[in-house]
C-alpha positions in Angstrom: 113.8 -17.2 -15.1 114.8 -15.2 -11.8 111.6 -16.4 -9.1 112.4 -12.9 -7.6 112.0 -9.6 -9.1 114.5 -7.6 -10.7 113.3 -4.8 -8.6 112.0 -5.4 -4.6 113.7 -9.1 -5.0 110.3 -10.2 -3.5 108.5 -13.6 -5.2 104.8 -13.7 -6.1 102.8 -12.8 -9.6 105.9 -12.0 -12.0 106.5 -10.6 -15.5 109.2 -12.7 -17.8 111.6 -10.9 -19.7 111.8 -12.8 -23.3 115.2 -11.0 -23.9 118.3 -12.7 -22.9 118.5 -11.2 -19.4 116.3 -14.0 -17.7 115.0 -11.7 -15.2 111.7 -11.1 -14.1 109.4 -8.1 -12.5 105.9 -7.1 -10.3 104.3 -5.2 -13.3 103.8 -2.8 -10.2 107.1 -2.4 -9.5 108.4 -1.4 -13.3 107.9 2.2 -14.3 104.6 3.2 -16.2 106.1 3.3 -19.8 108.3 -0.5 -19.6 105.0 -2.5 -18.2 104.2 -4.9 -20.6 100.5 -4.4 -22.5 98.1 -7.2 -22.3 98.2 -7.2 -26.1 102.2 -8.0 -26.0 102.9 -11.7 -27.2 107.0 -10.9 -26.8 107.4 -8.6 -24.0 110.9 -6.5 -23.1 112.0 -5.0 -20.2 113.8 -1.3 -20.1 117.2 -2.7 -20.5 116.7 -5.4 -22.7 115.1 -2.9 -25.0 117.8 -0.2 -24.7 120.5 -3.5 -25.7 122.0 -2.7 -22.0 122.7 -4.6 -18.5 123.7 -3.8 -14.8 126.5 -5.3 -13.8 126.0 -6.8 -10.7 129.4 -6.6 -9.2 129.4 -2.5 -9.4 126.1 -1.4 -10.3 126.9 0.4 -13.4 125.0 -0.3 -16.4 126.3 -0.6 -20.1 126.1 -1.7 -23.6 125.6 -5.9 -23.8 127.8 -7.8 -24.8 131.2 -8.3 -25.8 133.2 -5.3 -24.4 130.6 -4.3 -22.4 128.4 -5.8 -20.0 128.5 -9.9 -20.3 126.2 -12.4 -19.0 126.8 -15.3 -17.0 127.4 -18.2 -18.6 125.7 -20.1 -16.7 122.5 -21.3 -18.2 119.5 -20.2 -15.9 121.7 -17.2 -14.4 120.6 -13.8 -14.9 123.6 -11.8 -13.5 125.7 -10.2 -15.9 129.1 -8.0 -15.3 131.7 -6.3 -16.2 134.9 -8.8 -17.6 137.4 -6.4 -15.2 134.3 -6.2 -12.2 134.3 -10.3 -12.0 138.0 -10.7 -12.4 138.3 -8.5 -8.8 136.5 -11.2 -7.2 138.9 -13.8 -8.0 140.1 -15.8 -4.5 136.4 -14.4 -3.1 134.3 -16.5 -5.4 
């Protein structure tokens, strides 16, 4: 998982994601309604629970997965993007 929040991208006490987006939050920083209950055993956050991601190369969000927004394939990575947004970057990365 991400050791910086999905939000401030500061360290400290974080919330894990258990969907496939491998990112984690301050429960402070999360809106009211996605903050995790202390009942929850599996525990989504706002995207993963709409089935969307933010591409990081653009900033747009969309449906994931094929077509839409893809994730790294890189194991531990929790960036995903657009297929057209990462293919821009070619000769940059």
């Amino acid at each position: 998982f991400d050791p910086f929040c999905g939000i401030c991208l500061d360290g400290g006490d974080l919330v894990c994601c258990d969907g496939g987006c491998m990112r984690a939050f301050h429960p402070g920083c999360m809106p009211e309604q996605h903050r995790p209950s202390p009942t929850e055993e599996i525990w989504l956050c706002g995207e993963c629970s709409a089935g969307v991601s933010t591409c990081c190369v653009c900033g747009e969000a969309g449906p994931s997965g094929p077509g839409g927004v893809t994730k790294c394939r890189v194991k531990l990575c929790g960036l995903h993007y657009h297929p057209a947004c990462l293919s821009s970057l070619k000769g940059i990365l």
